[in-house]
C-alpha positions in Angstrom: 139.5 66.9 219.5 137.7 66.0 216.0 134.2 66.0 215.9 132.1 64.3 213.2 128.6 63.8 212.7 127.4 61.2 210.2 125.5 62.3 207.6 123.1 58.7 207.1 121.8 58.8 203.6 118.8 57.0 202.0 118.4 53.9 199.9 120.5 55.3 197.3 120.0 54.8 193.0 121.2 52.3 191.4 120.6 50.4 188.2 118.7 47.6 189.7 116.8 49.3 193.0 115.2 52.4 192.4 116.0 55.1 195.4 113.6 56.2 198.3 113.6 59.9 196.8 114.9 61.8 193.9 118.6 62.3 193.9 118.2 66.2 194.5 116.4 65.4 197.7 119.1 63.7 199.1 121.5 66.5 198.3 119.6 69.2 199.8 119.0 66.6 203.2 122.6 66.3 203.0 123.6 69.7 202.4 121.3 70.4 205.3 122.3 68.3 207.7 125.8 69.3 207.5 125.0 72.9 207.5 124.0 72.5 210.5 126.3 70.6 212.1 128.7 73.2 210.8 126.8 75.9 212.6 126.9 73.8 215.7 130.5 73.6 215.8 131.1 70.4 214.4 134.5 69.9 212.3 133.4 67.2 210.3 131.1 65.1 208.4 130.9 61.6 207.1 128.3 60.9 204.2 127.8 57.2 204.4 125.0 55.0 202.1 123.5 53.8 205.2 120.2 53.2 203.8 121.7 50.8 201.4 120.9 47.8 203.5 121.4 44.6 203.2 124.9 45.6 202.3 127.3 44.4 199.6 130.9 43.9 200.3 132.1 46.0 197.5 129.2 48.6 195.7 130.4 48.4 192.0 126.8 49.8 190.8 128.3 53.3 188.7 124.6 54.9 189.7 125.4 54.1 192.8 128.6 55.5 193.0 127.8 58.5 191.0 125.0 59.4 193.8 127.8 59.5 196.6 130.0 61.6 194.3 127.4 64.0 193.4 126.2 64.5 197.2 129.3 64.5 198.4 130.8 67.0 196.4 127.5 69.2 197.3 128.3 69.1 200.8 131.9 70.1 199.8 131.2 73.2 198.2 128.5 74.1 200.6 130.3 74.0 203.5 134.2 74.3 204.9 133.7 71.2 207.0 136.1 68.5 207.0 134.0 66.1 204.6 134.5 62.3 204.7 133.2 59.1 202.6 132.0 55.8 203.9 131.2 53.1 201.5 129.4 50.5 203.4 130.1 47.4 203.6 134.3 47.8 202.8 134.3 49.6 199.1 137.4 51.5 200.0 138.6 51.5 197.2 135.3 53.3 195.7 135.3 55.5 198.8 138.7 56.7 198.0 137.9 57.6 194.4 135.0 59.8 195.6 136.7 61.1 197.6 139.0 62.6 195.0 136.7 63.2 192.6 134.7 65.0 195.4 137.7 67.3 197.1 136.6 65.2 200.3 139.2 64.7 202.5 139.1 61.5 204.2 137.5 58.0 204.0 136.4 55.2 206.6 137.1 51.3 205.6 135.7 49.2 208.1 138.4 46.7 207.5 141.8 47.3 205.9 144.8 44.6 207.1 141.8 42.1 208.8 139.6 39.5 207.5 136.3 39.6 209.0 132.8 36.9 209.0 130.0 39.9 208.6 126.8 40.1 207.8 127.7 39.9 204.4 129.8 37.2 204.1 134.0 37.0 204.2 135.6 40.3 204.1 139.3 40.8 202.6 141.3 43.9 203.6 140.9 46.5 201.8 144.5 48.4 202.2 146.4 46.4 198.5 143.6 47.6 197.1 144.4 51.3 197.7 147.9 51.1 196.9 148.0 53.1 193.7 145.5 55.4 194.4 147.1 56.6 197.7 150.2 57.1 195.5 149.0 58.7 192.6 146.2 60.8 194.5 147.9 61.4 198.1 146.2 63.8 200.5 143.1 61.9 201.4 143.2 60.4 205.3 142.6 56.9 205.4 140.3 56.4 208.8 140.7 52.5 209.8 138.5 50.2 211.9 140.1 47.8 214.4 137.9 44.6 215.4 135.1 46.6 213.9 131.2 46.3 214.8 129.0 43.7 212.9 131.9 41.5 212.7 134.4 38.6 214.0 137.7 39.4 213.3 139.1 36.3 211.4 142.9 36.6 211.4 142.7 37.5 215.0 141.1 34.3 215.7 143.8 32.2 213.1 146.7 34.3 214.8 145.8 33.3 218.1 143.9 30.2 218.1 141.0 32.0 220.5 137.6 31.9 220.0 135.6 35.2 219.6 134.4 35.2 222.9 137.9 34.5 224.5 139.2 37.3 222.8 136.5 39.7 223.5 136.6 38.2 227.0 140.2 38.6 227.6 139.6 42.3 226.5 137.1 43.1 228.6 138.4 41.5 231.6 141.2 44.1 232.3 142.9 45.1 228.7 146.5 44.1 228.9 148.7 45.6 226.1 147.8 41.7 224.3 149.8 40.7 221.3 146.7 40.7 219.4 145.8 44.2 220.0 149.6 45.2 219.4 149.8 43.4 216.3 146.7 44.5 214.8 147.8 48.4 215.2 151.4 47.8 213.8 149.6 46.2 211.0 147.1 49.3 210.1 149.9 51.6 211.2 153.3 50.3 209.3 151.4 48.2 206.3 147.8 49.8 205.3 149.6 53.1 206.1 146.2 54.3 208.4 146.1 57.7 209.4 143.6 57.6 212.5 142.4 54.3 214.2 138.9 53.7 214.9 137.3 51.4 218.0 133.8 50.6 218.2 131.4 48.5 220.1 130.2 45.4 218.5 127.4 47.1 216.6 125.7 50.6 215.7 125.2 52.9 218.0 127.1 50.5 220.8 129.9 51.5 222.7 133.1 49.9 222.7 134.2 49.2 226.3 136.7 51.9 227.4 139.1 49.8 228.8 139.9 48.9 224.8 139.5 52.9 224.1 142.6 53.3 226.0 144.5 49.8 225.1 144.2 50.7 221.7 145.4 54.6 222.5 148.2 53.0 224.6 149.9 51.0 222.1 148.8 53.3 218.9 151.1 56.1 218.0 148.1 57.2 215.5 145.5 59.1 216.5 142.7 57.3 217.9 138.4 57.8 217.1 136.0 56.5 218.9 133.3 55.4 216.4 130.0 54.3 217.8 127.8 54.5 220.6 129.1 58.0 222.4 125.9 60.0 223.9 126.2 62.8 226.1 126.3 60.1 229.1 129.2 58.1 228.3 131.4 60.2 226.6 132.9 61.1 229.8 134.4 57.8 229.9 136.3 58.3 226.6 137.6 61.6 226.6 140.7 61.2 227.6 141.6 58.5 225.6 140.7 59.7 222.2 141.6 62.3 219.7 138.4 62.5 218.2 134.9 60.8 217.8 132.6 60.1 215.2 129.0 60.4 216.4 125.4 58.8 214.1 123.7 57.8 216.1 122.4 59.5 218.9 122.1 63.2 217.3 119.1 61.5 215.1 115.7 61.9 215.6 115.0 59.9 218.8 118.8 58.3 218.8 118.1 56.0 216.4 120.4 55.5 213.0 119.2 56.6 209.8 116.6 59.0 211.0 117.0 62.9 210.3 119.2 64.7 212.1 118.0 66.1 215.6 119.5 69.5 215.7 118.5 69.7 220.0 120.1 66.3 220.5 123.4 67.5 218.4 124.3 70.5 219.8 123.9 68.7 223.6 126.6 66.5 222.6 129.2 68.7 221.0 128.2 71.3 224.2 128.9 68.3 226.6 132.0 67.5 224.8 133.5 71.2 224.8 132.6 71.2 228.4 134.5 68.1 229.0 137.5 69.6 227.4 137.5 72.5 229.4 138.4 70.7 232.4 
């Protein structure tokens, strides 16, 4: 069982915004924060430019970019956890190439074979973009999103003629193995190459229902991460349908996303989560 924290950064330089805070206080929140999720037990961390909001659909600001190589290569050398990127809203591509200028090991793209209606407009998938770097540079884990939070998944919809609501509904009501679902996977799977799938609820810090945690886990032969909403309560419900999760925003200062890290409220969940396993 993988266990990540999120590591929710600040408004972030760039050459049109000035940051929140100078770059070096970022790194040492950071570097920080993952040290102690580290000491905690954690395996892993994502850095993500949460505070980056409203989000673009592809960060192409080289301050920006040079910020989230520069921390995350901090938290690299400073600690042996597993160290991931996020480049909100879907710069996987960027991601990927901090990641490898970093020595981080993985990346999250929120959409990779789907086309999504967001926040921020149309979304394309991300995986032809990462063609040549995966070859040239392999050995960085491409984390995917399926129907992922803050977004309608458009080429569900087109593929099935359903509106959002049918498919969430049909979901809900009982998750059959559903062409959509099966489709979706093989697509993330056998043509964006995705090393671990990742199911969330419909937006931060929401829970996916987790009658899709186990669809998904059913028809995937990739290993499967929840990625929003877990808390000590629910996570009961998910255990044995997932091989890892990725946890924001409850183990912040009163469970909200984007505050500092709560050290009390993370070591409760990774305790409750051992505990679990121990069953």
């Amino acid at each position: 069982m993988e266990i990540i924290g999120v590591i929710h950064l600040p408004r972030l330089p760039s050459t049109t915004i000035r940051s929140e805070r100078r770059i070096e206080e970022t790194i040492d929140q950071a570097v920080k924060e993952a040290s102690t999720l580290e000491k905690l037990g954690y395996d892993g961390v994502i850095i993500e430019n949460y505070g980056d909001k409203p989000y673009m659909k592809r960060v192409s600001d080289p301050l920006t970019i040079a910020s989230l190589a520069v921390i995350t290569r901090e938290v690299v050398r400073n600690t042996s956890l597993k160290v991931g990127v996020s480049v909100l809203r879907n710069s996987g591509r960027e991601a990927y190439s901090i990641a490898v200028a970093s020595g981080a090991r993985f990346v999250r793209i929120n959409s990779l074979v789907e086309t999504l209606i967001t926040d921020t407009g149309f979304i394309e998938p991300e995986a032809p973009n990462l063609r040549d770097l995966s070859v040239n540079y392999p050995g960085i884990e491409i984390y995917g999103d399926i129907l992922v939070k803050h977004a309608v998944s458009l080429t569900a919809l087109s593929r099935y003629s359903f509106l959002a609501n049918t498919i969430l509904g049909s979901i809900v009501g009982g998750y059959p193995l559903s062409d959509m679902l099966r489709d979706l996977i093989q697509d993330l799977t056998e043509r964006a190459l995705v090393h671990k799938i990742i199911v969330t609820g419909l937006k931060t810090g929401s829970p996916p229902d987790p009658g899709l945690v186990a669809a998904v886990k059913k028809v995937s032969d990739k290993p499967v991460i929840l990625g929003s909403g877990a808390d000590p309560s629910n996570i009961k419900n998910y255990i044995k349908h997932i091989d890892g999760v990725i946890i924001g925003s409850y183990i912040k200062r009163d469970g909200k996303a984007g505050n500092p890290l709560d050290e009390n409220r993370a070591r409760i969940f990774i305790e409750t989560v051992k505990n679990l396993l121990k069953k």
